[in-house]
mmCIF file of the N, C-alpha and C atoms, coordinates in Angstrom:
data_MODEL
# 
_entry.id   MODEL 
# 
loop_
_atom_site.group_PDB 
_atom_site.id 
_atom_site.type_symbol 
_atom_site.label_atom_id 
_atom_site.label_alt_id 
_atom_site.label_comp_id 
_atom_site.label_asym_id 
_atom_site.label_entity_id 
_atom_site.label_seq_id 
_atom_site.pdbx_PDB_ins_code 
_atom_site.Cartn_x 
_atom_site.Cartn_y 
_atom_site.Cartn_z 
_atom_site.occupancy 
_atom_site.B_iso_or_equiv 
_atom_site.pdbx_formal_charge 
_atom_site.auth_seq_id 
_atom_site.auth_comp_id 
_atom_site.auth_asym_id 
_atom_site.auth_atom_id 
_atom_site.pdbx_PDB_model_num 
ATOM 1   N N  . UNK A 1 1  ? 0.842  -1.171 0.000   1.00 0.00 ? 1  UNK A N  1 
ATOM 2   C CA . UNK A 1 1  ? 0.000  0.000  0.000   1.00 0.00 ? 1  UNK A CA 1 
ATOM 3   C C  . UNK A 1 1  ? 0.894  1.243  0.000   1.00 0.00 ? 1  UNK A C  1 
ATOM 4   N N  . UNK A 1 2  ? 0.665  2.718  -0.815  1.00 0.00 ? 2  UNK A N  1 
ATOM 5   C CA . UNK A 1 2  ? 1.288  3.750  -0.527  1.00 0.00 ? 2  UNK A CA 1 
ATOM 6   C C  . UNK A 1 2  ? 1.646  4.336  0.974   1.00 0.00 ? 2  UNK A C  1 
ATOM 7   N N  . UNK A 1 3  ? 2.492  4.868  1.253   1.00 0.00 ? 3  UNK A N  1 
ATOM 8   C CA . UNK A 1 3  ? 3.081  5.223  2.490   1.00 0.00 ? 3  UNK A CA 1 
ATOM 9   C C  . UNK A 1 3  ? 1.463  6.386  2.780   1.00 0.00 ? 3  UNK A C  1 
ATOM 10  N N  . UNK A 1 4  ? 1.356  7.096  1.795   1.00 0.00 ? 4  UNK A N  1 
ATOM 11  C CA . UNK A 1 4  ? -0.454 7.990  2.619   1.00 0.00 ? 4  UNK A CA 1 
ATOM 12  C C  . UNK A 1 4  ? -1.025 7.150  2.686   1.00 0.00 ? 4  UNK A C  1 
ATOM 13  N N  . UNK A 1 5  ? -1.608 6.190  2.833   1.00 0.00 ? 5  UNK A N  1 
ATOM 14  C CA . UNK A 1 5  ? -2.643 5.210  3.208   1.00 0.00 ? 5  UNK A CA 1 
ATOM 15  C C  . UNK A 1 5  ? -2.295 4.549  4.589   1.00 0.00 ? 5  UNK A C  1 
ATOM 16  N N  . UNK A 1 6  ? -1.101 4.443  4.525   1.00 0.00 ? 6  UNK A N  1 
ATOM 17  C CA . UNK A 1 6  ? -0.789 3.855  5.820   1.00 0.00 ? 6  UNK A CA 1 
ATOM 18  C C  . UNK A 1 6  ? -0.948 4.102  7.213   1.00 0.00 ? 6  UNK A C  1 
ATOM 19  N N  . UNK A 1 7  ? -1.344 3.290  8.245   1.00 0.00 ? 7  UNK A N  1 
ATOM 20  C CA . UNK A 1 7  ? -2.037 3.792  9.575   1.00 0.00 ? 7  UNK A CA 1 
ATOM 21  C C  . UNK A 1 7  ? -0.603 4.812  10.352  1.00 0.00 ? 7  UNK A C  1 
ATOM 22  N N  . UNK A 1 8  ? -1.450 5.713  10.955  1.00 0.00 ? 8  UNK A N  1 
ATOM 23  C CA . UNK A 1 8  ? -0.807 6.646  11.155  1.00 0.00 ? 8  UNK A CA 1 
ATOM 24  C C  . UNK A 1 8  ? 0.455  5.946  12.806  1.00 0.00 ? 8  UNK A C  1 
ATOM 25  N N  . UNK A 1 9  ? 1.419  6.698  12.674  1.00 0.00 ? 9  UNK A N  1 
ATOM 26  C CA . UNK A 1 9  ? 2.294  5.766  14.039  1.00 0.00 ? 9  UNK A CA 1 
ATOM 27  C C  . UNK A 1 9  ? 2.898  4.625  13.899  1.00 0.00 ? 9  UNK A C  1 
ATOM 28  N N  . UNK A 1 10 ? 2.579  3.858  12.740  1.00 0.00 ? 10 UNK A N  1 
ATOM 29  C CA . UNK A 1 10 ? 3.355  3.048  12.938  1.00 0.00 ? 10 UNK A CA 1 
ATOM 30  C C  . UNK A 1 10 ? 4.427  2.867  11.845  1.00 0.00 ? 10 UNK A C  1 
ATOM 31  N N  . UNK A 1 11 ? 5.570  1.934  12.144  1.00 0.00 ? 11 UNK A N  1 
ATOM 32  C CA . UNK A 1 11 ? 6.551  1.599  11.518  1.00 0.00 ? 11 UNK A CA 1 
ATOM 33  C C  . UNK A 1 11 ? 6.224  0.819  10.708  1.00 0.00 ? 11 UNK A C  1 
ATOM 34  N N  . UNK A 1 12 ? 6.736  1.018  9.577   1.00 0.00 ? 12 UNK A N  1 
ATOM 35  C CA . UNK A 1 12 ? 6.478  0.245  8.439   1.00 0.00 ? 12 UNK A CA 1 
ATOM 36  C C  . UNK A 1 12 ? 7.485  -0.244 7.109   1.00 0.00 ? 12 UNK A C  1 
ATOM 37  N N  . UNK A 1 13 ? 7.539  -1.217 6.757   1.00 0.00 ? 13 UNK A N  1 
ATOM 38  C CA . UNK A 1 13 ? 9.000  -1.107 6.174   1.00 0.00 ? 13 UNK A CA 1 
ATOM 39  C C  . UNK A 1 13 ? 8.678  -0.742 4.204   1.00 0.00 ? 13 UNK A C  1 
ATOM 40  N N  . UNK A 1 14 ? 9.670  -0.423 3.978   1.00 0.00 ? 14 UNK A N  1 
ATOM 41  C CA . UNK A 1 14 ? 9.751  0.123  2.652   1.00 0.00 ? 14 UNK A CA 1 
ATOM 42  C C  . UNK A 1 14 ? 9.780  -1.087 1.523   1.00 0.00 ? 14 UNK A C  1 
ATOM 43  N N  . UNK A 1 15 ? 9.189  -1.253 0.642   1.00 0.00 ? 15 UNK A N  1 
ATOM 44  C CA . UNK A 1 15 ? 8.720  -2.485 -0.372  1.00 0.00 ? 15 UNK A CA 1 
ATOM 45  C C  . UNK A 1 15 ? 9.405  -2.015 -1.534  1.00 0.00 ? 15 UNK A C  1 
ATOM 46  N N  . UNK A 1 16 ? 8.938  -0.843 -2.227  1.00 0.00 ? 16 UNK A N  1 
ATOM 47  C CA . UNK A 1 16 ? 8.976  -0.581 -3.099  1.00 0.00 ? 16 UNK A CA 1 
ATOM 48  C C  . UNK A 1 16 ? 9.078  1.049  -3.225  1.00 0.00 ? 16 UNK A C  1 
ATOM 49  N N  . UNK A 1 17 ? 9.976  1.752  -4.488  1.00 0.00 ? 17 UNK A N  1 
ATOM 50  C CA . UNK A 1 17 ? 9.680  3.200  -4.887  1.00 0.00 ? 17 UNK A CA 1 
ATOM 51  C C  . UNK A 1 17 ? 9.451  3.063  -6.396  1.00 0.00 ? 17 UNK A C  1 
ATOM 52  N N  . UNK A 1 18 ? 8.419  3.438  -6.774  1.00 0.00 ? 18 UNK A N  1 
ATOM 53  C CA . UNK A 1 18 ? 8.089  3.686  -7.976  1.00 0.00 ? 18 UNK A CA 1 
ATOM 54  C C  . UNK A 1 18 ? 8.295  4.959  -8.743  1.00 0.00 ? 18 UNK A C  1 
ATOM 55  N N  . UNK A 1 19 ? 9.582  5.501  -8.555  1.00 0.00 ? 19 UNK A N  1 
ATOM 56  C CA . UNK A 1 19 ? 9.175  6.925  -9.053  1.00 0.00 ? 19 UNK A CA 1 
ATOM 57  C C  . UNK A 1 19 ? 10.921 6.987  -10.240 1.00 0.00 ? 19 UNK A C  1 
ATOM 58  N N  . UNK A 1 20 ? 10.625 7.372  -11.116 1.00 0.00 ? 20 UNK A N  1 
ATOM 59  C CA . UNK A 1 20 ? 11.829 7.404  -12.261 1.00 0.00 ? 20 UNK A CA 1 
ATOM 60  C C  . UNK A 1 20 ? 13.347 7.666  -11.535 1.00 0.00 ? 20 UNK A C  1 
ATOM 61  N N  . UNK A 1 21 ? 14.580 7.103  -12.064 1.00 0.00 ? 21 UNK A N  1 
ATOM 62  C CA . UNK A 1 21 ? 16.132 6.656  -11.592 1.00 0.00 ? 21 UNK A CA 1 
ATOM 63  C C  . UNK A 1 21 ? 16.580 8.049  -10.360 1.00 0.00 ? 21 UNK A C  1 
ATOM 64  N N  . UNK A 1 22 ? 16.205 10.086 -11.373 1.00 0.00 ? 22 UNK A N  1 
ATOM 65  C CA . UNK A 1 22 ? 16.521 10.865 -10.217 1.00 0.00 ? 22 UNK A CA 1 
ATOM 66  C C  . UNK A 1 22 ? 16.333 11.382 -9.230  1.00 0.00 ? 22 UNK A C  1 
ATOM 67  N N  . UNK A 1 23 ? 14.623 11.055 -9.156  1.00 0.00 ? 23 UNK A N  1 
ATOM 68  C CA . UNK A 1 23 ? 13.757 11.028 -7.905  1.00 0.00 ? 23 UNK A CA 1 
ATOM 69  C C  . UNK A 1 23 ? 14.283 9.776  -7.241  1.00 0.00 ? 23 UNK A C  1 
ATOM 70  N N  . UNK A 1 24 ? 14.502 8.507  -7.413  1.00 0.00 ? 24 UNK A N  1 
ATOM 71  C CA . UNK A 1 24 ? 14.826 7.231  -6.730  1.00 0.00 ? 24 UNK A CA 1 
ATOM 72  C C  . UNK A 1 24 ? 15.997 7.463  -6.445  1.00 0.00 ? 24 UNK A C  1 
ATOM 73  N N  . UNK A 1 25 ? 16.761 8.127  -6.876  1.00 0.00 ? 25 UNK A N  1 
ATOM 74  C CA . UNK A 1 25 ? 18.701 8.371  -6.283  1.00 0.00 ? 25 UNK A CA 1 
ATOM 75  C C  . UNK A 1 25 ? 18.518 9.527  -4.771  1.00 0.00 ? 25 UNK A C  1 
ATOM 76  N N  . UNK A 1 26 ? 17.145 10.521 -5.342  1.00 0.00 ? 26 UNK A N  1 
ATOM 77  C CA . UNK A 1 26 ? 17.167 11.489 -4.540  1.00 0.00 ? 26 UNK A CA 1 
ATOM 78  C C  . UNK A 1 26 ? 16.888 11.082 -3.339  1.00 0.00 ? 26 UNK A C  1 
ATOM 79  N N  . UNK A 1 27 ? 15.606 10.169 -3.208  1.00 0.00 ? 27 UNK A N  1 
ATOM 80  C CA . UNK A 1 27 ? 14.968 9.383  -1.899  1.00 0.00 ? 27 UNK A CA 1 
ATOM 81  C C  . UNK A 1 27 ? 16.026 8.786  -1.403  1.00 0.00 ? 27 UNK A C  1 
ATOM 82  N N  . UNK A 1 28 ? 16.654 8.349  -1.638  1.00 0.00 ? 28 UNK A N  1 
ATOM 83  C CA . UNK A 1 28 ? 17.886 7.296  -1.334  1.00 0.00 ? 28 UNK A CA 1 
ATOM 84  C C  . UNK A 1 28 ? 18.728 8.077  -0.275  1.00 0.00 ? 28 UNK A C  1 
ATOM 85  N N  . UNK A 1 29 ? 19.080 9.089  -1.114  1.00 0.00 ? 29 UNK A N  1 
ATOM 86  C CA . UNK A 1 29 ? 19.933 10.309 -0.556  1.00 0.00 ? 29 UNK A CA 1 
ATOM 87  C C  . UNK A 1 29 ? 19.347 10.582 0.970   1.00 0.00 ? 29 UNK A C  1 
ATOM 88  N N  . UNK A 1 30 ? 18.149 10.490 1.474   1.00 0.00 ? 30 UNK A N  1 
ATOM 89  C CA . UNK A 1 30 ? 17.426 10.973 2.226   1.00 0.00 ? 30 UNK A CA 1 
ATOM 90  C C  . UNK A 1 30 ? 16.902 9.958  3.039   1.00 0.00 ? 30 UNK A C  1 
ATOM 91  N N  . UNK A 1 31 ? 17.543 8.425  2.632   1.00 0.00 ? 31 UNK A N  1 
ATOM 92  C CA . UNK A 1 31 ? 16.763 7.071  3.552   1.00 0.00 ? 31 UNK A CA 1 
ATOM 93  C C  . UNK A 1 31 ? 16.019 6.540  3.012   1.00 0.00 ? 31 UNK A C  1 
ATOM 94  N N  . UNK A 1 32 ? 15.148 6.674  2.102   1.00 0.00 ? 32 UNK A N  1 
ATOM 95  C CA . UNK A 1 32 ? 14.450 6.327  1.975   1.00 0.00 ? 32 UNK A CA 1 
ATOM 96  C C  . UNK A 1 32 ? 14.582 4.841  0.681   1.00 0.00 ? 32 UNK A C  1 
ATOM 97  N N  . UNK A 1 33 ? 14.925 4.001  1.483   1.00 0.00 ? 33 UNK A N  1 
ATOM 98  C CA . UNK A 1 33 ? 15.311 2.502  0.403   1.00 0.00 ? 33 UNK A CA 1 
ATOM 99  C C  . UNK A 1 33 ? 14.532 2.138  0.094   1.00 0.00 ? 33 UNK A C  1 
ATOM 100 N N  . UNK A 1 34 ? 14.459 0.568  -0.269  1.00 0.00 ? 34 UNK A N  1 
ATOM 101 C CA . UNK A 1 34 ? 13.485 -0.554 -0.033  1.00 0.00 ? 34 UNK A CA 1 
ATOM 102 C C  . UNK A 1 34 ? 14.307 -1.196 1.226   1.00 0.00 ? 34 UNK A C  1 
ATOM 103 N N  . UNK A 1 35 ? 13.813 -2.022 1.665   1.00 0.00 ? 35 UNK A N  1 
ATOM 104 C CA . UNK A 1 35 ? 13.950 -2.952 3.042   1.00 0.00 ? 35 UNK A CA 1 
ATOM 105 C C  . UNK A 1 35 ? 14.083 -1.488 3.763   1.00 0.00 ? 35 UNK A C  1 
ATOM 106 N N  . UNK A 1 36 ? 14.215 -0.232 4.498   1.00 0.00 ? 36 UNK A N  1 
ATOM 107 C CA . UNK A 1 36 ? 14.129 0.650  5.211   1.00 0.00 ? 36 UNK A CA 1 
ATOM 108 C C  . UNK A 1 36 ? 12.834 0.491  6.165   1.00 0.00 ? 36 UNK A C  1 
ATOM 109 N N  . UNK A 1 37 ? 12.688 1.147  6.747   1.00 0.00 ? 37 UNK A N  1 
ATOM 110 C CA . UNK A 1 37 ? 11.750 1.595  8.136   1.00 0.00 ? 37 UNK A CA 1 
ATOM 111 C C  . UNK A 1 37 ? 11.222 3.116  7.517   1.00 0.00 ? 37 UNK A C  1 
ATOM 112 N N  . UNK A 1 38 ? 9.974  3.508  8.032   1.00 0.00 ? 38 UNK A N  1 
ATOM 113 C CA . UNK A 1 38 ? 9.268  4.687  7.818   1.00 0.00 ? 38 UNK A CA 1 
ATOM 114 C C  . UNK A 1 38 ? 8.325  4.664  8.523   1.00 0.00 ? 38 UNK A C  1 
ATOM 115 N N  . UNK A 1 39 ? 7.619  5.664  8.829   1.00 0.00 ? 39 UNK A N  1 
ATOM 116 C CA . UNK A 1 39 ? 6.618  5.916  9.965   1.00 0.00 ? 39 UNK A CA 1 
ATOM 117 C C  . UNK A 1 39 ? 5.662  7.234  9.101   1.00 0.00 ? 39 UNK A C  1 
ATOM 118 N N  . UNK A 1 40 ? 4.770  6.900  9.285   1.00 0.00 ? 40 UNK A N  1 
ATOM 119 C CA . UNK A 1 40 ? 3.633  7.693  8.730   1.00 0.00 ? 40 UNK A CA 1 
ATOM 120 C C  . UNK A 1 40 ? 3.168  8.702  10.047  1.00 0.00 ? 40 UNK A C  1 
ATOM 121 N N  . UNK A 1 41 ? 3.257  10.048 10.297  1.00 0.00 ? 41 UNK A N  1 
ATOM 122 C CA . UNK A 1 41 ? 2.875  10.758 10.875  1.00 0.00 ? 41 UNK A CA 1 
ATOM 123 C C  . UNK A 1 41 ? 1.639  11.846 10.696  1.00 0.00 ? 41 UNK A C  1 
ATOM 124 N N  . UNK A 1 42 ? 1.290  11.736 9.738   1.00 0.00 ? 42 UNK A N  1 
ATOM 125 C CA . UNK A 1 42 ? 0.290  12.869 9.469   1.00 0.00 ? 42 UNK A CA 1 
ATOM 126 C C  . UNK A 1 42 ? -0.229 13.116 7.529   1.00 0.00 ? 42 UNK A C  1 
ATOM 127 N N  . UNK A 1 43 ? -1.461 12.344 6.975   1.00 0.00 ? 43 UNK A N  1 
ATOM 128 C CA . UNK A 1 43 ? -1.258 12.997 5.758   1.00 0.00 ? 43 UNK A CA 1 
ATOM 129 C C  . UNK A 1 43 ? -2.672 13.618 5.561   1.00 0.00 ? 43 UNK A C  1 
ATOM 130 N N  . UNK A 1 44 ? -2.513 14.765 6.422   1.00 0.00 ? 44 UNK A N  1 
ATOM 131 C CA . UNK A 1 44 ? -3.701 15.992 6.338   1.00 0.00 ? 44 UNK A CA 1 
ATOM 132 C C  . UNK A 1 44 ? -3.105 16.876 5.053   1.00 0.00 ? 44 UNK A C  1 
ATOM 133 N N  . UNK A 1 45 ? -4.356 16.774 4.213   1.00 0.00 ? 45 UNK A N  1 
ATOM 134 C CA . UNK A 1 45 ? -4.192 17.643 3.084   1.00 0.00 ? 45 UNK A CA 1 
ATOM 135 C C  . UNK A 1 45 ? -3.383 17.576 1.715   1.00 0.00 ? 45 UNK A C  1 
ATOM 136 N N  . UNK A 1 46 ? -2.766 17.690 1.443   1.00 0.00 ? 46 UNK A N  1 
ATOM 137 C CA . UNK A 1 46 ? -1.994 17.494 -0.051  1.00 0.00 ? 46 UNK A CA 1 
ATOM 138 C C  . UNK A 1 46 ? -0.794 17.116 0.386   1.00 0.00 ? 46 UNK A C  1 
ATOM 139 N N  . UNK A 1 47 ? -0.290 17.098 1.603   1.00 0.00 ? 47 UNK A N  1 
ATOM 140 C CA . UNK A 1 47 ? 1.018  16.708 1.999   1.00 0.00 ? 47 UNK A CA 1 
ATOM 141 C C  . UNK A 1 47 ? 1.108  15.549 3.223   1.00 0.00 ? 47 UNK A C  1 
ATOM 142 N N  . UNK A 1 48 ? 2.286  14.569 2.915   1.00 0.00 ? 48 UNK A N  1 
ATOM 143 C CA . UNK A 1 48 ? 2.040  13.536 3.883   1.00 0.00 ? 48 UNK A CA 1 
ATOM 144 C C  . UNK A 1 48 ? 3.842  13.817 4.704   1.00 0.00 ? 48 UNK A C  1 
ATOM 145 N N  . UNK A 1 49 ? 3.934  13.602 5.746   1.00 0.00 ? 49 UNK A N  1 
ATOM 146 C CA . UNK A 1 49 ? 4.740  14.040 6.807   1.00 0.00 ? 49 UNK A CA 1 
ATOM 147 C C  . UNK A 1 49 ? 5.036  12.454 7.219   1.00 0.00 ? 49 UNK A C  1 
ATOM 148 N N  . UNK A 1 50 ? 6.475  11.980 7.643   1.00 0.00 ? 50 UNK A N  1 
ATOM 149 C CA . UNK A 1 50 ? 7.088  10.924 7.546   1.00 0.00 ? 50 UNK A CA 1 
ATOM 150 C C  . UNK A 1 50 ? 8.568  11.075 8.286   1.00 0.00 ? 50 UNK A C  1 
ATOM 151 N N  . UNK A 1 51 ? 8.304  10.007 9.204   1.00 0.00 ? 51 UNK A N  1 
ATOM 152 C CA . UNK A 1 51 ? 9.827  9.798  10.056  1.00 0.00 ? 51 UNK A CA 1 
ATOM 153 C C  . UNK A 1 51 ? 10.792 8.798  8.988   1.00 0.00 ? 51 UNK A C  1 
ATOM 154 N N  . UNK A 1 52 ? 11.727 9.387  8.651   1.00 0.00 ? 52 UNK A N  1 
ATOM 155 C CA . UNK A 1 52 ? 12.977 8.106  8.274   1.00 0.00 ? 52 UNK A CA 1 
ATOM 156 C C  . UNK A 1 52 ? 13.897 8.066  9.191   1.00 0.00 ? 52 UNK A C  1 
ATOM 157 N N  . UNK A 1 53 ? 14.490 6.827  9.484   1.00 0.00 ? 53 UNK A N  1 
ATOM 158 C CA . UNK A 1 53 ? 15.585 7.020  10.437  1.00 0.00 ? 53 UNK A CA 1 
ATOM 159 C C  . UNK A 1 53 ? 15.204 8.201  11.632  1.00 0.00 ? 53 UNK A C  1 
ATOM 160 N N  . UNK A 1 54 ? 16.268 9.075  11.440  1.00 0.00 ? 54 UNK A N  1 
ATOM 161 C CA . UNK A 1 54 ? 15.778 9.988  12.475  1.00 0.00 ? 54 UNK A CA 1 
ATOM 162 C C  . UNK A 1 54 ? 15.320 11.502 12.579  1.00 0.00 ? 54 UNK A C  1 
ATOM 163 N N  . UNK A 1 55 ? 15.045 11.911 11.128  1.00 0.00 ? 55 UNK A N  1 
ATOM 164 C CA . UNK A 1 55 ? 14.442 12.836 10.336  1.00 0.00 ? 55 UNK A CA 1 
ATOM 165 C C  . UNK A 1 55 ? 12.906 12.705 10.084  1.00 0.00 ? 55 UNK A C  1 
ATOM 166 N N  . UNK A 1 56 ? 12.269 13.918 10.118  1.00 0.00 ? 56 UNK A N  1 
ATOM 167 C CA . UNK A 1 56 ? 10.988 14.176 9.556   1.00 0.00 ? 56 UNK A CA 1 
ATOM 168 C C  . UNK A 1 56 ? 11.449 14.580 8.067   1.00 0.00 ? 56 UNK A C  1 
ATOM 169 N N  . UNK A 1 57 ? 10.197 14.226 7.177   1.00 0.00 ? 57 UNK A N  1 
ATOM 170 C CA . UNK A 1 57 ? 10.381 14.791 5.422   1.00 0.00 ? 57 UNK A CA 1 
ATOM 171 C C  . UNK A 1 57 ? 9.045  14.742 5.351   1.00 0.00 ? 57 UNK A C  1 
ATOM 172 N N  . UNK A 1 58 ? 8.854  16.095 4.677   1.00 0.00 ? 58 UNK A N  1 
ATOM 173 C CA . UNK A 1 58 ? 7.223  16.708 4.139   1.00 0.00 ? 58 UNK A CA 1 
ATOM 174 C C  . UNK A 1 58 ? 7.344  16.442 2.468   1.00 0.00 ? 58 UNK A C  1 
ATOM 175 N N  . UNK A 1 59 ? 6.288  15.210 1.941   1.00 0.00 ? 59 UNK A N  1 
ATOM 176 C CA . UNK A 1 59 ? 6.483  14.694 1.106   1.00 0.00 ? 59 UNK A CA 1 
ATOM 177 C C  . UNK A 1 59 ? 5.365  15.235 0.216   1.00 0.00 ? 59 UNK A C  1 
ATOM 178 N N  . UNK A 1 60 ? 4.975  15.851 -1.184  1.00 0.00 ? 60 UNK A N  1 
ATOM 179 C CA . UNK A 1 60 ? 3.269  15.834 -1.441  1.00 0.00 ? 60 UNK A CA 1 
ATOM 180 C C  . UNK A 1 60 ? 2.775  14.304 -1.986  1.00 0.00 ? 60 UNK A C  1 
ATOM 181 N N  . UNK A 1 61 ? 1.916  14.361 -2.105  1.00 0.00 ? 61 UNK A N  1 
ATOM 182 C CA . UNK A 1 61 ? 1.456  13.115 -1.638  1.00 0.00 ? 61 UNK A CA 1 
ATOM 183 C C  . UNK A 1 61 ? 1.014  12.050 -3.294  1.00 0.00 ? 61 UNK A C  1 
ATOM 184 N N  . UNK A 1 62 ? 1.593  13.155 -4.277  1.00 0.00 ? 62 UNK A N  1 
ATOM 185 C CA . UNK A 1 62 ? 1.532  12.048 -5.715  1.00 0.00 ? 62 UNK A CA 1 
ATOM 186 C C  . UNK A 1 62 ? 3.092  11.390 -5.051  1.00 0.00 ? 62 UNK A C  1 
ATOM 187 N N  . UNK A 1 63 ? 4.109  12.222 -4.712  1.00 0.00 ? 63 UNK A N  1 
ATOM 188 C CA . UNK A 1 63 ? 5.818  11.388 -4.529  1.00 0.00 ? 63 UNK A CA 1 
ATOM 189 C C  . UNK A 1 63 ? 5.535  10.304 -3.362  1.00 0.00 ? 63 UNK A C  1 
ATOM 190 N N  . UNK A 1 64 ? 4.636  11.046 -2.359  1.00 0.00 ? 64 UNK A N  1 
ATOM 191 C CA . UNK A 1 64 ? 4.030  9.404  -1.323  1.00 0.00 ? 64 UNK A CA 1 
ATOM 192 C C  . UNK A 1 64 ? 3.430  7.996  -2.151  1.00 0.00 ? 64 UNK A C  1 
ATOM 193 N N  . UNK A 1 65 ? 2.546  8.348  -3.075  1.00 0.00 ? 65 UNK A N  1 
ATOM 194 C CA . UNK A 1 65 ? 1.895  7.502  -3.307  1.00 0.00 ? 65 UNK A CA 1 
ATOM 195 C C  . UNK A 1 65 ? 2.798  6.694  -4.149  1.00 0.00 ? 65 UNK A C  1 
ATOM 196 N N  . UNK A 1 66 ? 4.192  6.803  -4.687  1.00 0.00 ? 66 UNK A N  1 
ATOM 197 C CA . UNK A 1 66 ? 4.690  5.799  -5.470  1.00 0.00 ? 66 UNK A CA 1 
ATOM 198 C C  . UNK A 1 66 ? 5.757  5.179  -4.122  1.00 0.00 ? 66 UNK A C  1 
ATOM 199 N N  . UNK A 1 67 ? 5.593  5.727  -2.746  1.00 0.00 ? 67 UNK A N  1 
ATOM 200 C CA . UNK A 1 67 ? 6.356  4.708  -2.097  1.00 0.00 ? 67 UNK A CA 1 
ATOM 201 C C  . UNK A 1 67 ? 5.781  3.771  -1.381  1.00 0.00 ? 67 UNK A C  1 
ATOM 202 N N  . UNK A 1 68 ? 5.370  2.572  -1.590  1.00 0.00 ? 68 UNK A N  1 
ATOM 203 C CA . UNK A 1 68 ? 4.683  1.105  -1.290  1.00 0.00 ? 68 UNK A CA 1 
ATOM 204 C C  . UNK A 1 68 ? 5.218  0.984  -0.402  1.00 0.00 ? 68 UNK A C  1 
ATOM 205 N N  . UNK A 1 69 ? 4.643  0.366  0.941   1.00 0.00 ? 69 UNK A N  1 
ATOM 206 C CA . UNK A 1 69 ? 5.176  -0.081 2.360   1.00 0.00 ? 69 UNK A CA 1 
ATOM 207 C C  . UNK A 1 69 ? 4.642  -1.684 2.764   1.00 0.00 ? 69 UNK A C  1 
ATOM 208 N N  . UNK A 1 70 ? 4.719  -2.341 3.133   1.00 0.00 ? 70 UNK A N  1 
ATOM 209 C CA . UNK A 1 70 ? 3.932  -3.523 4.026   1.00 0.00 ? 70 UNK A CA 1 
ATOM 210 C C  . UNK A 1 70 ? 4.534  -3.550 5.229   1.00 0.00 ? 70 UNK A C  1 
# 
């Protein structure tokens, strides 16, 4: 399921990024793998808000929806 869909608080690990090679180098840059950890904190409104590691990142929420979690 996309990381905005996901229940809010909890940890969740990273499956998949669907988003073209310099957006996927960029996430990377920032934690955001596959096999990684992420935490869904808040996706009020056009923007979804997300713990990696030990950083918050304010994501809008078409770049959320290509990152898949289980």
């Amino acid at each position: 399921m996309p990381i905005a869909f996901a229940p809010e608080g909890k940890e969740m690990e990273i499956k998949r990024v669907g988003a073209d090679d310099k957006v996927r180098r960029h996430l990377q840059e920032l934690g955001i793998t596959v096999g990684g950890k992420i935490k869904l904190l808040s996706s009020a409104g056009g923007n979804v808000i997300v713990v990696v590691k030990e950083g918050r990142l304010c994501l809008d929420r078409a770049l959320a929806s290509k990152i898949l979690v289980a």
